[in-house]
N, C-alpha and C positions, 0 to 999 in steps of 0.2 A: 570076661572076668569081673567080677564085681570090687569095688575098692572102697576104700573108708581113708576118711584125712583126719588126725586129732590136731590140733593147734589151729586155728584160718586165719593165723597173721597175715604179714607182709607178703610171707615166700610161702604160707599155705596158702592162702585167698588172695591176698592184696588189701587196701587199702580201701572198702565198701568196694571199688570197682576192680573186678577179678582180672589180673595182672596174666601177661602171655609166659609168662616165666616160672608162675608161682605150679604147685602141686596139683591145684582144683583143677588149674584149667588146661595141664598136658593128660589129665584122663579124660579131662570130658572131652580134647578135642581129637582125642583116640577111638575110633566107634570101636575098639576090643574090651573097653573097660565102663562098666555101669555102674552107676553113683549105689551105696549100700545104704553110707551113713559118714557123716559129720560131728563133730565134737568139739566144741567153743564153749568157756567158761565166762570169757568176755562178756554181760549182761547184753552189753547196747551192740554187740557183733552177733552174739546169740538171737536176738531177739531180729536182727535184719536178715539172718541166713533163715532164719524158722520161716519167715513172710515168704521167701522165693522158694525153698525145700523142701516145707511143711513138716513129716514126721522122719524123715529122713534125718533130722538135726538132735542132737542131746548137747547138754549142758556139763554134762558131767560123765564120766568112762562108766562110775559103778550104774549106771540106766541101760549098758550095752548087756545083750544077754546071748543064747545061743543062737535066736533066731539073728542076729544079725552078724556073723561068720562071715567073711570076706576072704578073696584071693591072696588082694596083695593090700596091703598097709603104709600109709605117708604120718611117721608123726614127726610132727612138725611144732615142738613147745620148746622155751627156752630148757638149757641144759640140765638146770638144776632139778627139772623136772624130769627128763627123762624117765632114768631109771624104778621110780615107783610108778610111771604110767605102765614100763615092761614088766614090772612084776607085779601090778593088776594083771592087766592083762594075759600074761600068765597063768597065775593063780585060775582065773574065768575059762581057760584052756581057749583064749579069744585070739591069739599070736597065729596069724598066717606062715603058708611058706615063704609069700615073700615078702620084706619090708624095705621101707627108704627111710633114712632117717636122713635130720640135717646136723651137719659139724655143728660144733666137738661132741656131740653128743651126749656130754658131762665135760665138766672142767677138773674133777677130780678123779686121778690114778686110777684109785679101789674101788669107783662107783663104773669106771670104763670095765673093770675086772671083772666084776657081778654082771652087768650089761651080756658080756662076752660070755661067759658059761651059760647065762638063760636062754641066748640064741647061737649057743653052738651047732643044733642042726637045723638053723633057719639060712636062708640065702637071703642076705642083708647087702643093700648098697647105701651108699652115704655119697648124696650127692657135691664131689667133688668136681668141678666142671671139666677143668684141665686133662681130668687124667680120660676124659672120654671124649676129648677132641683129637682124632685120630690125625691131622695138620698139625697140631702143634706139637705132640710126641714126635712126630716122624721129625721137625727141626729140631726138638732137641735132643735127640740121641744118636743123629751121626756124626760131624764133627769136634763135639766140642768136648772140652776134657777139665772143664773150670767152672766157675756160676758166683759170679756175684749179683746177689739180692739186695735192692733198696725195699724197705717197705713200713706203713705202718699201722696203728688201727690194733696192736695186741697181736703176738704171737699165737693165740689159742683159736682169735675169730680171725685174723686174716693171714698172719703168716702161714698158719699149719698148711694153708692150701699149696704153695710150696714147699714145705715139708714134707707133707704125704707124698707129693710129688715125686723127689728126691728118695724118699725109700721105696716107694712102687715100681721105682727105675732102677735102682741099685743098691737096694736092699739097706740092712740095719748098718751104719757107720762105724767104722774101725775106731774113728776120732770123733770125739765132743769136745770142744773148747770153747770156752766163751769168751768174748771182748768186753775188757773195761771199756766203755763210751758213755761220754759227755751228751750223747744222742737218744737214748734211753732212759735218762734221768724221768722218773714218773709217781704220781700220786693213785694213779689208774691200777687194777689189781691184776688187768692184762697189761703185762710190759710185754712194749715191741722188743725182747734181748738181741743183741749182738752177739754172734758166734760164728767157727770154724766147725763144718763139718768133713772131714776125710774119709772117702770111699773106696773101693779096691783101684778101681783107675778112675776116678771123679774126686775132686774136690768144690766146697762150698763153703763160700763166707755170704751170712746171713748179715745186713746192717738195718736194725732198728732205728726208726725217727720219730720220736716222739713227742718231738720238739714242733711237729711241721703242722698245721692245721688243715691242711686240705691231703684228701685220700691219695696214698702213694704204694704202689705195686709195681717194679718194674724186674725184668730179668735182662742179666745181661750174660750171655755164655761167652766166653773166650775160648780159641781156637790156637791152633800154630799160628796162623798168618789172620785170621779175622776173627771179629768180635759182633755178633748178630745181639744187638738190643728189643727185646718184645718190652715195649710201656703201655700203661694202661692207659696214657693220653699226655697229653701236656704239649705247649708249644716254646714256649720261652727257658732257654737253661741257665742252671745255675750254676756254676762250678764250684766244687769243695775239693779240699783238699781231704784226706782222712788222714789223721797222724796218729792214731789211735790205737794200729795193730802193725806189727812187724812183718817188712815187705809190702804194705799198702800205700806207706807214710807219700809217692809221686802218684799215686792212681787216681786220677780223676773219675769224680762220678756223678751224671749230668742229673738235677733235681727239679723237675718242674714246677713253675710256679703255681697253675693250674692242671685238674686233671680231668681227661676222659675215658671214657672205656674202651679197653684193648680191641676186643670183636664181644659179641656178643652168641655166648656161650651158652645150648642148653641143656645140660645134661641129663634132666630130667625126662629131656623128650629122648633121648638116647636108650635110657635106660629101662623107659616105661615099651618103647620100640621093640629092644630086645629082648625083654620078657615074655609080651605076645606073642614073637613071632618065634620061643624059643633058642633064637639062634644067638648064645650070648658064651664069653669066656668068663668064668665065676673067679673073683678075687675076694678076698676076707680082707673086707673093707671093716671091720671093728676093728679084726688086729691091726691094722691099720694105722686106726685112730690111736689103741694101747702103746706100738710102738714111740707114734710122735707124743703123744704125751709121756714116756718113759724118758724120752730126752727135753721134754719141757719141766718135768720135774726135776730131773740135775740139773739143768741151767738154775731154774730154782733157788736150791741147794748149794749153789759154788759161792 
């Protein structure tokens, strides 16, 4: 299958030195998938991927034409970009059957909207890591009937990954509430918000820190008799009290000083896997995205 990456950042390329993680390098180290074509606007990124790829690289989408038609598709550009690279490429009738894009894919409602009607008959994955670690679904969806989230880094780039989470597992929420907290206080245009989500037998209280400077992602499910904590690292706790939301005000919830990473997640190899080999269950990973941003927009709004 031949493929195309547009963006060669961090998580399309890496950093000059091509990352095990990133886009480029879960196709090339797939022999089902052939390099087609590249696309960096970056000068001094553009002009180091031409030296190793040679004509395989363009600078800019409107250079791609029919001859270079691809399988499947990674773009990989900040958000606000998105949506006019899709309707280029559109327009060019350049849109494979299958694409990967990366979250949020836009930050704005009505541009997710547009997004979603252009690749209504495409099979799109957005690589969320979580929901295609088949170990970590299988712990949270038998026991536990609760979920408190510490997290922060903005609700749009880090919290929706538990978000989508949460409605991929138990669909759209009966209940949106948000928490006043003294924790979210922010100048940043992604605020981590504080909120209560209620599901048909799940509930979720989300708590934003925006206050904290080092990377914080932790779940904690609660159970009848036990509480299984997954953190993305830390050794040293902190204890808070939360007085902020009713019925929280004794819950203790443990804050690392420092963080590490939880496991090391690739979804990209998941899903570049299961395309090849065909053998894949298809989810409408945009609508997805539209839903958690429909309740990132009322939090918004309240």
């Amino acid at each position: 299958m031949k493929f195309g990456v547009i963006g060669l950042g961090k998580i399309g390329y890496g950093n000059r030195i091509k990352t095990n993680s990133s886009h480029f390098a879960n196709y090339i180290n797939n022999k089902n998938y052939s390099l087609e074509f590249l696309v960096e606007r970056n000068v001094s990124k553009y002009l180091f991927l031409k030296k190793k790829f040679k004509n395989k690289v363009y600078k800019n989408i409107k250079y791609l034409n029919e001859k270079n038609k691809v399988d499947i598709l990674s773009i990989c550009v900040p958000p606000e970009q998105s949506l006019n690279i899709i309707k280029t490429l559109n327009k060019k009738k350049l849109l494979p059957k299958y694409l990967i894009l990366e979250k949020p894919i836009s930050n704005k409602l009505d541009e997710i909207i547009q997004i979603k009607k252009i690749l209504k008959n495409k099979i799109v994955f957005i690589n969320l890591q979580r929901i295609f670690d088949k170990n970590f679904l299988n712990l949270v969806e038998k026991n536990y009937k609760s979920l408190i989230l510490s997290y922060n880094g903005g609700l749009i780039n880090n919290g929706i990954h538990a978000l989508s989470l949460l409605i991929y597992l138990h669909g759209y929420p009966k209940k949106i509430e948000k928490i006043n907290s003294n924790l979210n206080k922010t100048k940043n245009k992604d605020t981590s918000y504080s909120f209560l989500l209620k599901f048909n037998n799940f509930e979720a209280v989300f708590l934003g820190y925006d206050n904290l400077k080092f990377n914080k992602f932790d779940f904690e499910f609660i159970g009848r008799n036990n509480v299984l904590l997954l953190r993305t690292g830390g050794t040293k706790n902190i204890i808070e009290k939360i007085t902020k939301y009713p019925g929280l005000q004794n819950y203790k919830i443990n804050v690392p000083k420092s963080i590490k990473k939880f496991r090391n997640i690739n979804g990209l190899k998941y899903i570049l896997k299961s395309i090849s080999s065909g053998k894949f269950i298809y989810y409408n990973y945009v609508n997805l995205m539209y839903e958690s941003h429909k309740i990132i927009k009322k939090l918004k709004n309240v």
